[in-house]
VODO-923707 format. One line per 8 residues: number of its first residue (from 1); their letters; for each residue x, y, z of N, C-alpha, C, O, CB. Coordinates in steps of 0.2 Angstrom, whole numbers, plus 5000, padded with zeros to 4 digits. Each point is the difference from the previous one (the first is absolute). Glycine has a CB too. Example, Ala and Ser with C-alpha at 12.3 -4.5 7.8 and 13.67 -1.06 7.14 Angstrom:
! VODO-923707
1) as) 5066 4972 5039 4996 5006 5000 5004 5006 5000 5005 4999 5003 4986 4995 5003  5007 5011 4990 5004 5006 5001 4996 5005 5003 5003 5006 5001 5003 4991 4989
END
This chain:
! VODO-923707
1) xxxxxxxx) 4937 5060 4882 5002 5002 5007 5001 5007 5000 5002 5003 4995 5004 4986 5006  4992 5014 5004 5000 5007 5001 5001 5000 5007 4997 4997 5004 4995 5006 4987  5013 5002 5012 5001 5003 5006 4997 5006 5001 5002 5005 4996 5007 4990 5004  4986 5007 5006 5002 5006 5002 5001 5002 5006 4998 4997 5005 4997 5006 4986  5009 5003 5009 5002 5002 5007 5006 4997 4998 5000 4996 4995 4990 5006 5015  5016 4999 4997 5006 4999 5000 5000 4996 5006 4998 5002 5005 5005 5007 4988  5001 4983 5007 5000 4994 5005 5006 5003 5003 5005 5003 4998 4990 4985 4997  5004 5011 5013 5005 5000 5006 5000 4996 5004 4995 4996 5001 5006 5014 4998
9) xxxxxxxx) 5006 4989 5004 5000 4999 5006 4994 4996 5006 4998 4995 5002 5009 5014 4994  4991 5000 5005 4994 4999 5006 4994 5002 4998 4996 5004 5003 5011 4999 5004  4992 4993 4989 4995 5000 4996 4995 4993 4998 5004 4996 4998 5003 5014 4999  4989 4988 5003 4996 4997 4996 4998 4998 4993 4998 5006 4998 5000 4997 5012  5001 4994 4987 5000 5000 4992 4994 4996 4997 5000 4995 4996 5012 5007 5005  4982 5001 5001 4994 4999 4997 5002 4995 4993 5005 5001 4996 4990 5012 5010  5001 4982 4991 5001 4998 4996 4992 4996 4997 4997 4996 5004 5017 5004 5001  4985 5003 4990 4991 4999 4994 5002 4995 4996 5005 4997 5001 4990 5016 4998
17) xxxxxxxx) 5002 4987 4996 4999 4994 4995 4999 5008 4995 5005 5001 4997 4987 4984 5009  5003 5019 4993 4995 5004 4997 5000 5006 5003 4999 5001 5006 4995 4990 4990  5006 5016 4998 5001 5005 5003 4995 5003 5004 4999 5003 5005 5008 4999 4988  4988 4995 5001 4992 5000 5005 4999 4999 5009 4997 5003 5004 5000 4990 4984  5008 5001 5012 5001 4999 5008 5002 5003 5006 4999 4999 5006 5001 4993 4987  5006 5013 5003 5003 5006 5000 4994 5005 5002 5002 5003 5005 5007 4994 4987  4986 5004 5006 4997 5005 4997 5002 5007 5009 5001 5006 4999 4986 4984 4988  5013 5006 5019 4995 5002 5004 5008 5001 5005 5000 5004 5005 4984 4989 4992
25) xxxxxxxx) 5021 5004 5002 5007 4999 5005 5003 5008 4999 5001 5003 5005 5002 4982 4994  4998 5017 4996 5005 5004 4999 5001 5006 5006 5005 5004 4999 4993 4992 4989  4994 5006 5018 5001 5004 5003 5005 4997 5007 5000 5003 5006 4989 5002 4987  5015 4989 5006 5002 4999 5002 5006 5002 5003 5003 5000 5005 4989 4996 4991  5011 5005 4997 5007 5004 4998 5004 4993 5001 5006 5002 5000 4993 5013 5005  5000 4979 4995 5006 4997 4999 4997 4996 4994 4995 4999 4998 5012 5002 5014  4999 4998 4986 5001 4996 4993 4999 4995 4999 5003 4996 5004 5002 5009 4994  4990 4994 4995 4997 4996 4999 5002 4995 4994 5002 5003 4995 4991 5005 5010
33) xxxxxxxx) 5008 4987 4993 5001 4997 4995 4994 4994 4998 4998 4996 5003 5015 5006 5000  4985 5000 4990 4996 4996 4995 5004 4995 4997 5004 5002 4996 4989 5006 5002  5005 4988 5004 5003 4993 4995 4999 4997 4994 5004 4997 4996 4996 5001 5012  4994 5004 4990 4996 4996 4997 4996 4991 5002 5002 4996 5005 5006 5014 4986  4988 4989 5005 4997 4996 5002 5003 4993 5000 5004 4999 4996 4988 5008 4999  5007 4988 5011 5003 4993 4998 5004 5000 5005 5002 5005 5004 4998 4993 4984  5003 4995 5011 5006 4998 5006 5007 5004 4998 5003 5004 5004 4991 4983 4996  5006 5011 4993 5005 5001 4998 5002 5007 5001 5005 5002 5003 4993 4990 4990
41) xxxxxxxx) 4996 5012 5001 5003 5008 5003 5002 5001 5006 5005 5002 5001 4988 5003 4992  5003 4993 5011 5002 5004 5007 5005 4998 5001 5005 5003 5002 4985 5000 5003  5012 4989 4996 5007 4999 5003 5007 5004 4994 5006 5001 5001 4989 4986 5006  5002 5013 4989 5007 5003 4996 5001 5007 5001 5006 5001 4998 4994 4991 4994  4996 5014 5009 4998 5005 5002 5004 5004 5007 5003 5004 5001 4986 4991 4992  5007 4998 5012 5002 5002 5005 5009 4999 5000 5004 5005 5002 4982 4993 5002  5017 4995 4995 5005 4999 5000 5005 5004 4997 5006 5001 5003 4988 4991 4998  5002 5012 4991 5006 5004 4998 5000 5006 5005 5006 5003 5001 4993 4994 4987
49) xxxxxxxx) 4996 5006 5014 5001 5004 5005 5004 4999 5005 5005 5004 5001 4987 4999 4996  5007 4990 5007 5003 5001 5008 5009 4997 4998 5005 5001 5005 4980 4995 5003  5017 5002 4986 5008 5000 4996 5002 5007 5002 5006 5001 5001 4991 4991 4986  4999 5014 5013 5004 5006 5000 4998 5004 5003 5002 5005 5000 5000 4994 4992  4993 5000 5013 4997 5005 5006 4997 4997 5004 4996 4997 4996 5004 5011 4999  4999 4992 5012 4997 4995 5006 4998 5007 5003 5003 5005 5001 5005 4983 5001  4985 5009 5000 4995 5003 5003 5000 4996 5009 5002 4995 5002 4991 5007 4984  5003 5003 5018 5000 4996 5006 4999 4994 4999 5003 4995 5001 4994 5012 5006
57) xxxxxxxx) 4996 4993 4991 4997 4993 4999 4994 5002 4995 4999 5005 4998 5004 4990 5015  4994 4998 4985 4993 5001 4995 4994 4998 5002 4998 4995 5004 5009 5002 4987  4990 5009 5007 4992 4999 5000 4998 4998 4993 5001 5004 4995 4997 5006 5015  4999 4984 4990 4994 4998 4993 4994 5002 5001 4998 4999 5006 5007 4990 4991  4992 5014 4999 4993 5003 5000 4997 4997 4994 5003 4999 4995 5001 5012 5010  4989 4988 4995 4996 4998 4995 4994 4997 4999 4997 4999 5006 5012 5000 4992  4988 4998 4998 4992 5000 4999 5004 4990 4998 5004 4997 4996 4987 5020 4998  5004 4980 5011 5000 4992 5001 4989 4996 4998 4995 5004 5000 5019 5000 5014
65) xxxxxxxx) 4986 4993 4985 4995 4996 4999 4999 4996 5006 5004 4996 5001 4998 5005 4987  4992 5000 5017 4997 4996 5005 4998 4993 4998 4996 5000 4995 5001 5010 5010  5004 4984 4999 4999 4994 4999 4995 4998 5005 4996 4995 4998 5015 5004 4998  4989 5004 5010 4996 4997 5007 4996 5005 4999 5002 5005 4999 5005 4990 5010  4986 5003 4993 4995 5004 5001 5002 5004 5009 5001 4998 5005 4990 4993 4986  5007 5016 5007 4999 5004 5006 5008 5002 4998 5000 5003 5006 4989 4991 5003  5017 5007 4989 5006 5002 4999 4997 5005 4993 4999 5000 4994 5011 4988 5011  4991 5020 5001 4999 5007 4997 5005 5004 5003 5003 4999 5005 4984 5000 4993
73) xxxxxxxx) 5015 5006 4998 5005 5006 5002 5005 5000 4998 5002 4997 4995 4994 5005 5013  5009 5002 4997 5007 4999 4997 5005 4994 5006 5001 5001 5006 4997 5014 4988  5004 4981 5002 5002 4994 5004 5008 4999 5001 5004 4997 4996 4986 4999 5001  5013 5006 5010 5008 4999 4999 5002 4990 5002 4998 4996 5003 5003 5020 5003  5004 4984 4989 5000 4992 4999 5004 4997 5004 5005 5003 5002 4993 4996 4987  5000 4994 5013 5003 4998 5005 5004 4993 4995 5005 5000 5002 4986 5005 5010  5008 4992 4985 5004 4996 4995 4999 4999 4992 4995 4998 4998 5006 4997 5011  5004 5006 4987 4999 4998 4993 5002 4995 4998 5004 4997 5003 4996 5012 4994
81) xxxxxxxx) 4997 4989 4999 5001 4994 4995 5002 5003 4991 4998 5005 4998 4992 4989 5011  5014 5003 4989 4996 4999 4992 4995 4994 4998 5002 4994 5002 5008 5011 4994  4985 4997 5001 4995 4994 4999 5000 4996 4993 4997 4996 4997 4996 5011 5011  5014 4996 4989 5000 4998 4995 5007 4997 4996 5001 4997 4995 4989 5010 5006  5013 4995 5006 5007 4995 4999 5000 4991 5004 4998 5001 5006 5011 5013 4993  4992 4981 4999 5002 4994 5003 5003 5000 5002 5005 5000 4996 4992 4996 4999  5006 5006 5014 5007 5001 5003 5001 4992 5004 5005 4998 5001 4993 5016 5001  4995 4982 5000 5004 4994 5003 5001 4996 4993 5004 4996 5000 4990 5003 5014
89) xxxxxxxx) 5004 5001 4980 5001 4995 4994 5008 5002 4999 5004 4995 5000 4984 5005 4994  5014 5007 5006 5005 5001 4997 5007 4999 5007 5006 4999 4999 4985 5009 4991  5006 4992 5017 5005 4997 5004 5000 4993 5000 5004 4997 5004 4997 5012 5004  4994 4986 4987 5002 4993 5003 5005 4999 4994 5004 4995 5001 4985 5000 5005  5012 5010 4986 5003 4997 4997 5008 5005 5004 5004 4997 5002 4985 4998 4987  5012 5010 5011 5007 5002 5000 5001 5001 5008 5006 5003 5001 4994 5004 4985  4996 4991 5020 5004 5001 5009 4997 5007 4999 5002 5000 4994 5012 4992 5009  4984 5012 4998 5000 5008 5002 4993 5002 4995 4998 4999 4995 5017 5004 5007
97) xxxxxxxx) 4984 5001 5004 4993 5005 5000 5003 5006 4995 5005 5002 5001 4989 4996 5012  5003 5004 4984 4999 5005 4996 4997 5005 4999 5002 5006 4999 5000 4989 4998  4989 5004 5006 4995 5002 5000 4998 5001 5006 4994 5001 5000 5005 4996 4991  5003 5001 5016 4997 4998 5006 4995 5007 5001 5000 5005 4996 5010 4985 5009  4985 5008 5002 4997 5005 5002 5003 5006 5002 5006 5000 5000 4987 4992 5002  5003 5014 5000 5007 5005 5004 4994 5002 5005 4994 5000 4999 5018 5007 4990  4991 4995 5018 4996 4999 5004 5000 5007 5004 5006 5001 5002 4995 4986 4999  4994 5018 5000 5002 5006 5004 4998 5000 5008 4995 4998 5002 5005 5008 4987
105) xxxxxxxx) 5004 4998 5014 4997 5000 5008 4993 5003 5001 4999 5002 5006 5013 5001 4998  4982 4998 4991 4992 5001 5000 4997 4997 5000 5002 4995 4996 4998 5010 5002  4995 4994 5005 4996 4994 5002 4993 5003 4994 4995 5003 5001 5010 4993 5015  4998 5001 4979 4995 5004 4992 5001 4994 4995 5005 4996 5000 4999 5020 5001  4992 4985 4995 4993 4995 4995 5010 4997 4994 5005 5004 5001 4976 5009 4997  5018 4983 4999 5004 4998 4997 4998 5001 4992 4995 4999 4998 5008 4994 5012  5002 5008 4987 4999 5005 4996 5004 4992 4995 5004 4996 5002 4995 5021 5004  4997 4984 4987 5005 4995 4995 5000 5004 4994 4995 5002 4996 5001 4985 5008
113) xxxxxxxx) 5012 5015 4995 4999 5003 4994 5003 4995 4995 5003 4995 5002 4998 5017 5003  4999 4991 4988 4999 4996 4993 5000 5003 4994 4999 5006 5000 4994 4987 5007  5008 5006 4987 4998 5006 4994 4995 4996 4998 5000 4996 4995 5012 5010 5000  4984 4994 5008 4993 4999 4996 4995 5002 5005 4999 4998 5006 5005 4991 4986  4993 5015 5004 4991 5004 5003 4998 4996 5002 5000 4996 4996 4996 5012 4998  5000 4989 5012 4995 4995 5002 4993 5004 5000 4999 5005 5004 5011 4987 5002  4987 5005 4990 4993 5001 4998 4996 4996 5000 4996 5000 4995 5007 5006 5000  4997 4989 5012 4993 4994 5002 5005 4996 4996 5006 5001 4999 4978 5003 5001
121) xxxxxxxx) 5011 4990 4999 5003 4992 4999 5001 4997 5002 5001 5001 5006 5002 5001 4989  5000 4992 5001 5006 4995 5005 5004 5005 5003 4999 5001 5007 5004 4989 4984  5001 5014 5006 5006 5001 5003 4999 5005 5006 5005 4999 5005 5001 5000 4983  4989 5005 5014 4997 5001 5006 4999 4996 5005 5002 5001 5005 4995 5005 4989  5000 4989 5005 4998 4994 5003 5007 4998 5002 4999 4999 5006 4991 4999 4986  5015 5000 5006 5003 4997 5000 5005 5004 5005 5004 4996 5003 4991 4998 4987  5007 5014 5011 5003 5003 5004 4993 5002 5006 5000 5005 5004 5011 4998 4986  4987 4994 5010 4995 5002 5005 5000 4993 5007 4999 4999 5007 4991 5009 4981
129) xxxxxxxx) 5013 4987 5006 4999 4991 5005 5009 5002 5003 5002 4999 5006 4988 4988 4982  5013 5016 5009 5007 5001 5001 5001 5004 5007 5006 5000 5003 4996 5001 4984  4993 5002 5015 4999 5006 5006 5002 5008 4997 5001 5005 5003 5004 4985 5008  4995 5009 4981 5002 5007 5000 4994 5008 5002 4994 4998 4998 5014 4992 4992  4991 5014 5012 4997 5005 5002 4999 5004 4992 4996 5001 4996 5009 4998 5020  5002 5003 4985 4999 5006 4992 5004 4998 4994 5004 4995 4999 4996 5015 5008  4999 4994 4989 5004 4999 4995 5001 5007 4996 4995 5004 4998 5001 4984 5001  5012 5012 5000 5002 5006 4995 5007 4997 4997 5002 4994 5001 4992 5017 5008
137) xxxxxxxx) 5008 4993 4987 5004 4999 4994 5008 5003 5002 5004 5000 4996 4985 5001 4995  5013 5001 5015 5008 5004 5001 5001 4998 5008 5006 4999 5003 4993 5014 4987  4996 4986 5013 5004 4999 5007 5003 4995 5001 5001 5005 5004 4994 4999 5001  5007 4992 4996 5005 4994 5000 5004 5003 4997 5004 5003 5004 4990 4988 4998  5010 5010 4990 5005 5001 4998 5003 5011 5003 5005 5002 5002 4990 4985 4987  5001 5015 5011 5003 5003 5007 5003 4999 5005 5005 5003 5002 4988 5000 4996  5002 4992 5008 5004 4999 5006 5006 4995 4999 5004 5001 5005 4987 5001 5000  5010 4994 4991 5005 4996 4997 5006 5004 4999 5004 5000 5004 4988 4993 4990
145) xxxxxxxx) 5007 5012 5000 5005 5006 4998 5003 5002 5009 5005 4998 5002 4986 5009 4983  5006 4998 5017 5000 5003 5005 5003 4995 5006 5003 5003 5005 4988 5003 4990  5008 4988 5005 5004 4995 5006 5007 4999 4995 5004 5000 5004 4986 4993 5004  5011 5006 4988 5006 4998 4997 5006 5006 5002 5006 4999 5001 4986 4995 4989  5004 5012 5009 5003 5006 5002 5002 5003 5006 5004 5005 5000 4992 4995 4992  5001 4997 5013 4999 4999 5008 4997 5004 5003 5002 5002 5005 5007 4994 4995  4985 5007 4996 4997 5005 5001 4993 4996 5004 4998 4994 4999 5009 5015 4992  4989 4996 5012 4991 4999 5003 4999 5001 4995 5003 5003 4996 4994 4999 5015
153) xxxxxxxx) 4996 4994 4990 4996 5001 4994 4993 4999 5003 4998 4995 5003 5012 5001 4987  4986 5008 5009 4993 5000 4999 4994 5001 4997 4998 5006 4999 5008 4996 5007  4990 4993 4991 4996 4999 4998 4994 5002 5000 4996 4996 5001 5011 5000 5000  4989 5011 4997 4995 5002 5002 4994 4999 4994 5002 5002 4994 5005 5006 5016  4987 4990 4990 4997 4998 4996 4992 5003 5002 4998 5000 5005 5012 4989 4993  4986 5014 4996 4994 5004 4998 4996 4994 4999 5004 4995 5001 5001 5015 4992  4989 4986 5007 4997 4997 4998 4996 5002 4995 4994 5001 5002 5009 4995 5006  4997 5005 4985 4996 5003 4994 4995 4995 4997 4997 5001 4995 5012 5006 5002
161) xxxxxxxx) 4992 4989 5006 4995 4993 4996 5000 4994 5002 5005 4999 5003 4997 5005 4989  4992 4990 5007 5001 4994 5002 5003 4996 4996 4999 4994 5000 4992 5008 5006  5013 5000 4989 5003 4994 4997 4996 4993 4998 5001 4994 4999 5007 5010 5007  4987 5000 4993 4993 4995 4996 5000 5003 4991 5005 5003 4997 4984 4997 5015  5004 4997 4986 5002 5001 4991 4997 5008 4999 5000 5002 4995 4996 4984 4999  5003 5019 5012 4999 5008 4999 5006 5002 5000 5001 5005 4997 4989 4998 5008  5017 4994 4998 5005 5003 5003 5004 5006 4997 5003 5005 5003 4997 4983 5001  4997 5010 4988 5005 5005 4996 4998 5006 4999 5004 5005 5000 4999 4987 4995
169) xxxxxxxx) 4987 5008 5005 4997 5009 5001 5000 5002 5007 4999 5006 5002 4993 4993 4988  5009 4995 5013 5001 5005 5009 5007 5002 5001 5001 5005 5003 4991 4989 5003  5012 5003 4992 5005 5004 5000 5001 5004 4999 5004 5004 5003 4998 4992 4996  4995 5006 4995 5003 5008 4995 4993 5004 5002 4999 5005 4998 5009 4990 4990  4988 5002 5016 4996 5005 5002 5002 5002 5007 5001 5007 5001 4990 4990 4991  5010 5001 5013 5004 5002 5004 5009 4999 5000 5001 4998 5005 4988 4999 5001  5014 5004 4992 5006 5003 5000 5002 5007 5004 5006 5002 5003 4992 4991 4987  4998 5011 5008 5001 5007 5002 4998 4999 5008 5005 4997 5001 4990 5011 4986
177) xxxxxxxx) 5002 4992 5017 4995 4999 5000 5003 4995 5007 4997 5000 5005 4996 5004 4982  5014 4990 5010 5003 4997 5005 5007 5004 5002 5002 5002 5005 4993 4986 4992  5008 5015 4996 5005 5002 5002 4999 5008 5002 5005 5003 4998 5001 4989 4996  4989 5010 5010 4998 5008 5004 5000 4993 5006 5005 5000 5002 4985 5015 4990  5006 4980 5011 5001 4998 5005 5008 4998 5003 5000 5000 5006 4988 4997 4989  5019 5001 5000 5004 4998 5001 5003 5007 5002 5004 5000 5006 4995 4989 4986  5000 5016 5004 5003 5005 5002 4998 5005 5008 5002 5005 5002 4998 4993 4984  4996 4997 5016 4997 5002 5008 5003 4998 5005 5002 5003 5005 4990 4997 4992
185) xxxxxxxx) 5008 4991 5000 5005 4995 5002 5006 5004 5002 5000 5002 5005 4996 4988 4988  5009 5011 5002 5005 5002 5001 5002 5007 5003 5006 5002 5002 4993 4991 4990  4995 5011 5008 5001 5008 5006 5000 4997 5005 5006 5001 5004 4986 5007 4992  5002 4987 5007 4999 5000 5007 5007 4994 5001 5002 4999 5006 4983 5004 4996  5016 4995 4995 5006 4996 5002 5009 5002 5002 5005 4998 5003 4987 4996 4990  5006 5011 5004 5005 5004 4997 5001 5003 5009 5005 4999 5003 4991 5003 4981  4999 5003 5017 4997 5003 5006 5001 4994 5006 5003 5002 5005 4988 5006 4987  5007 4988 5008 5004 4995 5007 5006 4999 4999 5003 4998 5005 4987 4996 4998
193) x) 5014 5007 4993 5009 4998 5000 5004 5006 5001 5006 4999 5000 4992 4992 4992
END
């Protein structure tokens, strides 16, 4: 976990996986926090932060895997999932959701995050029959973190790959490449608010 810049108030609080993902925000001047990779990091990351300092609200930024053909660019989400936790198994045994979906006011691609790279297969396959659109590894335990805290939270997502069996050299060959796109994202967004 790494902060930079300093969280306020009236401010926004950008939030990456990878500094890489970083590479391209910082002309933003507000501060950024790397999590590292996974569910985990990022909700514990984010959590230890927002324990001792609250931001207006969170922006998630990052590089996601396309499921649907013709889903290119940068995509603001309209619901997450985890695709790899069992939330109605686990409400038939103990009454209560754990995992449920989380839903935002954009009418945008549904995103299933998970700690595991999806690279074709069944397991593609199988979030594809689900309606899932994308896939990445921290949004959901972001917007999770972020509503617990009563904060907005927004989800904005790169597409670097099809989450087929290339997924792993397209990634890392676009990386750069999404996060100068994210970082455009976040000017011109910046610039209508």
């Amino acid at each position: 976990m790494k902060l930079h810049g300093a969280v306020a108030l009236d401010r926004p609080l950008l939030v990456v996986a990878l500094e890489e993902e970083a590479r391209h925000l910082h002309v933003s001047e507000l501060p950024i926090l790397v999590t590292g990779v996974g569910k985990v990091c990022a909700a514990a990351a984010l959590a230890a932060l927002l324990a001792r300092q609250r931001p207006s609200r969170i922006i998630n930024l990052g590089t996601a895997g396309a499921l649907r053909a013709g889903l290119a660019g940068t995509q603001v989400i309209g619901r997450v999932i985890q695709h790899d936790f069992d939330d109605a198994t686990i409400a038939e045994l103990t009454g209560e959701h754990f995992g449920e979906p989380i839903e935002f006011p954009v009418d945008g691609p549904v995103l299933g995050s998970g700690d595991v790279f999806v690279s074709g297969g069944p397991a593609r396959e199988a979030l594809v029959a689900r309606g899932v659109d994308l896939v990445d590894m921290e949004g959901y335990a972001v917007a999770r973190v972020a509503r617990t805290f009563g904060l907005e939270v927004m989800l904005v997502k790169e597409i670097s790959d099809g989450a087929g069996e290339a997924a792993a050299k397209s990634w890392s060959d676009n990386l750069d490449d999404c996060a100068e796109r994210l970082g455009a994202w976040l000017r011109t967004a910046l610039a209508l608010s």
